[in-house]
N, C-alpha and C positions, 0 to 999 in steps of 0.2 A: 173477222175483220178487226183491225188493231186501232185502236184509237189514236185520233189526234192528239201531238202532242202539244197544241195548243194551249195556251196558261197554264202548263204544267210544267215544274221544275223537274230538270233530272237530276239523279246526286249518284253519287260514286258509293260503290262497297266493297271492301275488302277485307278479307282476313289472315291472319297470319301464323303460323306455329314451326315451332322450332324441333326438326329432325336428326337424327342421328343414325347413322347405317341405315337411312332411307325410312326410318321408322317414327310416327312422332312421339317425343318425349312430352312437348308441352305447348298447348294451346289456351284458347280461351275456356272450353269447356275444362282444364285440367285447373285453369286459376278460379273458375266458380267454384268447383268445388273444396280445392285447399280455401276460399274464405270462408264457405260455408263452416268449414271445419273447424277456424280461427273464431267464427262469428256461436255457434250453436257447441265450440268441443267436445264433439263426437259424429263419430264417422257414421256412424248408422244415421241421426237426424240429417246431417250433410247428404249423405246418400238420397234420402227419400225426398229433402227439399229440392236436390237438382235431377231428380227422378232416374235415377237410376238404383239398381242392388246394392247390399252394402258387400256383397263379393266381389261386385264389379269394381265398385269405390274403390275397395280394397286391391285391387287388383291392377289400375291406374297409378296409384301410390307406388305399391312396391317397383312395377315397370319403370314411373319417374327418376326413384331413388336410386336403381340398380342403372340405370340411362346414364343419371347425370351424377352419380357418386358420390349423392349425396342423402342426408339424413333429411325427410323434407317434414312427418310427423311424428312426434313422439309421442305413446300411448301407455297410459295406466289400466291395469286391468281391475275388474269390479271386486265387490266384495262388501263390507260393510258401507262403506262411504262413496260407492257407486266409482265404476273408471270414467276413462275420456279419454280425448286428444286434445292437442295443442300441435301448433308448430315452430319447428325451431327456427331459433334467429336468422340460419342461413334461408329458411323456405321465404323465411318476410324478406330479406333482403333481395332472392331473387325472385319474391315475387313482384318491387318495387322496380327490380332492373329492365324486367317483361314488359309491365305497363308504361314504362319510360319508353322502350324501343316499339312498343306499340304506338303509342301518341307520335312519336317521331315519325314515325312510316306515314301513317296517315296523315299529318300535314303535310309529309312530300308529295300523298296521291291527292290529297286534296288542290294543293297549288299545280299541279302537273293538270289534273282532271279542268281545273279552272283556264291554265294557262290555254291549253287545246280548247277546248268547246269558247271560248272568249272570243280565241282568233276565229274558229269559225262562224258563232255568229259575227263578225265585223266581217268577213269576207261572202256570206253569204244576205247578199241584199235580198231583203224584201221577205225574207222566212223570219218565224219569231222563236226565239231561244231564252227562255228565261234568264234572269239576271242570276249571273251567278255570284256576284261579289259577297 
């Protein structure tokens, strides 16, 4: 039996990612782990912080890069002074341009989510719909 919705607010979720020949290049889970990469420089820690392999990590990456044609980490390999990654200016910039079109969506579904459930509760008397302002 489903509970009442009684004093309880409902909220809107959505997500978003961006495809290419039907396939995704890049969503949310692809921008954790490029920050993990930016935030720890190294794909192996980025790997196991957002719990997946680091073949798999690796394997997201190259897909991104070869997608969107572009260079998105650049890596040093080990040795004395230990490797890493980093990523290049272009991956910060689109990754700047993702979270912008992300925020943007979701103020549209959010004012859309509100516009609709607003009008219904003002049209449906006597039922209670949390406030959504």
């Amino acid at each position: 039996m489903c509970e009442s919705p009684k004093n309880r607010a409902m909220e809107i979720r959505s997500k978003i990612w961006i495809e290419i020949d039907g396939k995704c290049v890049f969503s949310k889970g692809r921008v954790i782990l490029l920050e993990a990469i930016e935030r720890y420089g190294s794909i192996n820690r980025a790997a196991a912080e957002t719990g997946i392999s680091y073949r798999r990590a690796w394997g997201y990456i190259k897909a991104m890069e070869k997608r969107l044609g572009m260079d998105l980490v650049e890596t040093k390999t080990g040795g004395a002074g230990g490797g890493g990654a980093t990523l290049t200016d272009e991956a910060r910039r689109f990754l700047l341009d993702y979270e912008s079109l992300e925020s943007g969506i979701n103020e549209l579904v959010d004012k859309r989510f509100g516009d609709i459930f607003k009008a219904q509760k003002t049209a449906k008397v006597g039922r209670r719909y949390a406030n959504l302002s």
